[in-house]
TORGULO-756354 format. One record per residue (C-alpha): residue in three letters; x, y, z. Coordinates in pm, whole numbers, plus 50000, padded with zeros to 5 digits. Layout:
<nodes>
("ALA",(X,Y,Z))
...
</nodes>
This chain:
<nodes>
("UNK",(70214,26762,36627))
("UNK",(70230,26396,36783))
("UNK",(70573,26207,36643))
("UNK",(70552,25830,36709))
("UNK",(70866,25682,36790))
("UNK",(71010,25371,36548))
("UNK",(70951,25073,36755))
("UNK",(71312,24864,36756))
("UNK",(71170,24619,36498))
("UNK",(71165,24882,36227))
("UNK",(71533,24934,36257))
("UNK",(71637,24643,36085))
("UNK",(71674,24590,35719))
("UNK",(71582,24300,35558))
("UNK",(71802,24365,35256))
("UNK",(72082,24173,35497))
("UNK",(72104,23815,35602))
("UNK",(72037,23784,36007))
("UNK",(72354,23753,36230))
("UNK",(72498,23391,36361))
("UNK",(72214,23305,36612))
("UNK",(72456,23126,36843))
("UNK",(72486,23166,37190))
("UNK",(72757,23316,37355))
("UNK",(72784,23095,37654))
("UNK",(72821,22786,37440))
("UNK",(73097,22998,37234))
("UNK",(73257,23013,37550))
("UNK",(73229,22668,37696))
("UNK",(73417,22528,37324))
("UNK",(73696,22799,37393))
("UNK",(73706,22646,37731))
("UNK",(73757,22292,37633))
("UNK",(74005,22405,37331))
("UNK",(74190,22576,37603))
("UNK",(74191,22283,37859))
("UNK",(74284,22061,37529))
("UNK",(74579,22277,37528))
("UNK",(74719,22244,37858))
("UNK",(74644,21882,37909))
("UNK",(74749,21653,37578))
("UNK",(75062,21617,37501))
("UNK",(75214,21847,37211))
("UNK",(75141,21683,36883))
("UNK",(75087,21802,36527))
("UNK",(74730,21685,36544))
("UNK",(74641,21848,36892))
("UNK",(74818,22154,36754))
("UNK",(74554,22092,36409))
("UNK",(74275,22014,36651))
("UNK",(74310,22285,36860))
("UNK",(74338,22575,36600))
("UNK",(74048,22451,36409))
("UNK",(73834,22432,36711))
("UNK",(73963,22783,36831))
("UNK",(73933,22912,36459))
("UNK",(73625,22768,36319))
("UNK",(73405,23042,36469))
("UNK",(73589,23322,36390))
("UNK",(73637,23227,36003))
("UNK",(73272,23134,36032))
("UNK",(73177,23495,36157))
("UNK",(73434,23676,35866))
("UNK",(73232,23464,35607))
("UNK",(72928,23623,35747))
("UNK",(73044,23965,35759))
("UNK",(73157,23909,35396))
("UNK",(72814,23817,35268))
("UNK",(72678,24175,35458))
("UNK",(72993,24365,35296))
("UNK",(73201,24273,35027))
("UNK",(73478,24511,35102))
("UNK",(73526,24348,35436))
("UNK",(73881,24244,35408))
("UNK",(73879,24024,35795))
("UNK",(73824,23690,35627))
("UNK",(74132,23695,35466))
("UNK",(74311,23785,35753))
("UNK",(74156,23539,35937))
("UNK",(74247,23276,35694))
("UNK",(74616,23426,35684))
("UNK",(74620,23392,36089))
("UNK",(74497,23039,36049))
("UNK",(74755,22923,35777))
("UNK",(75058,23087,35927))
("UNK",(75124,22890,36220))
("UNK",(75211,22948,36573))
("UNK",(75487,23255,36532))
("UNK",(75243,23515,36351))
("UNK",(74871,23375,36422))
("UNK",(74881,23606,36761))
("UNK",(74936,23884,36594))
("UNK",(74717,23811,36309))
("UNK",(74445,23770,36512))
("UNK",(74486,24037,36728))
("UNK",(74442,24218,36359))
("UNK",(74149,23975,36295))
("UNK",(73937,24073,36640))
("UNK",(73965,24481,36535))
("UNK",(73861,24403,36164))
("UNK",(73546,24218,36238))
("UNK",(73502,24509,36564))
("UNK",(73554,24809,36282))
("UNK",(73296,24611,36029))
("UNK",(73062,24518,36318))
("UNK",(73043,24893,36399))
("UNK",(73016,25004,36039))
("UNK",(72748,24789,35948))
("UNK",(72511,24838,36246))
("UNK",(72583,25208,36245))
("UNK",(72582,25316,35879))
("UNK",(72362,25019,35667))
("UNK",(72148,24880,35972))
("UNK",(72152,25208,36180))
("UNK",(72035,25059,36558))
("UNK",(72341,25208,36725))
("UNK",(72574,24949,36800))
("UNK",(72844,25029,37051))
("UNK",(73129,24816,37146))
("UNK",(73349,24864,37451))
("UNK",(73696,24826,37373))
("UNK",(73879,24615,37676))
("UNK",(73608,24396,37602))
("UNK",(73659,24339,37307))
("UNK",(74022,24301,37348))
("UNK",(73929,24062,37657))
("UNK",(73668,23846,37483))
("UNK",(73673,23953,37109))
("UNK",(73443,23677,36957))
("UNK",(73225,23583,37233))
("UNK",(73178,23948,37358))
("UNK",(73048,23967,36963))
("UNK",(72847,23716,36954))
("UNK",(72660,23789,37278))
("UNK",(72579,24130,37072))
("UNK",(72514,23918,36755))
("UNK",(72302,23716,36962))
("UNK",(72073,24034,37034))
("UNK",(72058,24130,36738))
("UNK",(71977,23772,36546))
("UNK",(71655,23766,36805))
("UNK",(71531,24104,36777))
("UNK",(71561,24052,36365))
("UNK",(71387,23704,36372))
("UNK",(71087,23950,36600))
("UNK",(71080,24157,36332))
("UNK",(71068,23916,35998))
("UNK",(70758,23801,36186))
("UNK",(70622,24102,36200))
("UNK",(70447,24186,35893))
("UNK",(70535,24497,35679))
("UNK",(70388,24830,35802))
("UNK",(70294,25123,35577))
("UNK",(70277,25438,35800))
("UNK",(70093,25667,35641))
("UNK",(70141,26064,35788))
("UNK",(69809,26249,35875))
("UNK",(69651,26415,35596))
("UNK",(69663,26736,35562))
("UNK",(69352,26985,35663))
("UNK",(69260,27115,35327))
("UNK",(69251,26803,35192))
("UNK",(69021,26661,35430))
("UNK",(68835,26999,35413))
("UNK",(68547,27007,35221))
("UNK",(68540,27376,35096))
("UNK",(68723,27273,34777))
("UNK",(68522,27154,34465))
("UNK",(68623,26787,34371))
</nodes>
């Protein structure tokens, strides 16, 4: 008996919306400038509103996604709770933020969209949102390969006494 493997298209649902198709590198370079914002203007209100909605957009935008896949994803609120709390809690809040989205990240593309995610956890503790993204990435290409794939219908071999033709119709 021959078993044909499912090609990595076939893994992905289409039930779900695709994954931010942004790339990580440019994730990176607008942490970089929010960070070099930070050490070179002066301390304001306004840098201090610039900076935290540049260094907060993506990861509210990426809680709002995981939202739409699962409803009981509770990260956007903490996300929005880091953001609206200020200086004195936001670390910690956001330390809280990066494992929620990690935890639904694994549960979605492990239990609903089974294609085996792993994440490594100083990674994610170094890089959180651009070390997902650079997965998300991945994944947003390899999904967009697939949509354009038509829908396949595998059929399995039929069986040898129905093909036979000792049996009467």
């Amino acid at each position: 008996m021959s078993r044909v493997p499912n090609p990595p298209f076939l893994r992905y649902r289409r039930a779900y919306p695709p994954p931010p198709r942004l790339h990580w590198l440019l994730l990176l370079l607008v942490g970089s400038v929010g960070a070099v914002m930070a050490l070179t203007l002066p301390a304001s209100p306004l840098r201090d509103l610039a900076i935290g909605a540049l260094e907060g957009a993506w990861p509210i935008y990426l809680c709002v996604w995981l939202r739409k896949v699962d409803a009981r994803s509770t990260a956007l609120y903490w996300a929005l709770a880091a953001l609206v709390t200020g200086v004195l809690f936001s670390w910690l809040l956001w330390i809280v933020v990066v494992f929620e989205v990690r935890e639904d990240l694994l549960d979605h593309y492990n239990r609903r969209e089974p294609i085996g995610l792993r994440l490594n956890l100083p990674l994610t503790v170094l890089l959180s949102f651009v070390y997902f993204q650079y997965h998300l990435c991945r994944i947003a290409r390899e999904k967009a390969a697939a949509a354009a794939i038509p829908d396949v219908v595998v059929e399995p071999p039929a069986a040898d006494w129905e093909t036979s033709s000792e049996f009467p119709d």
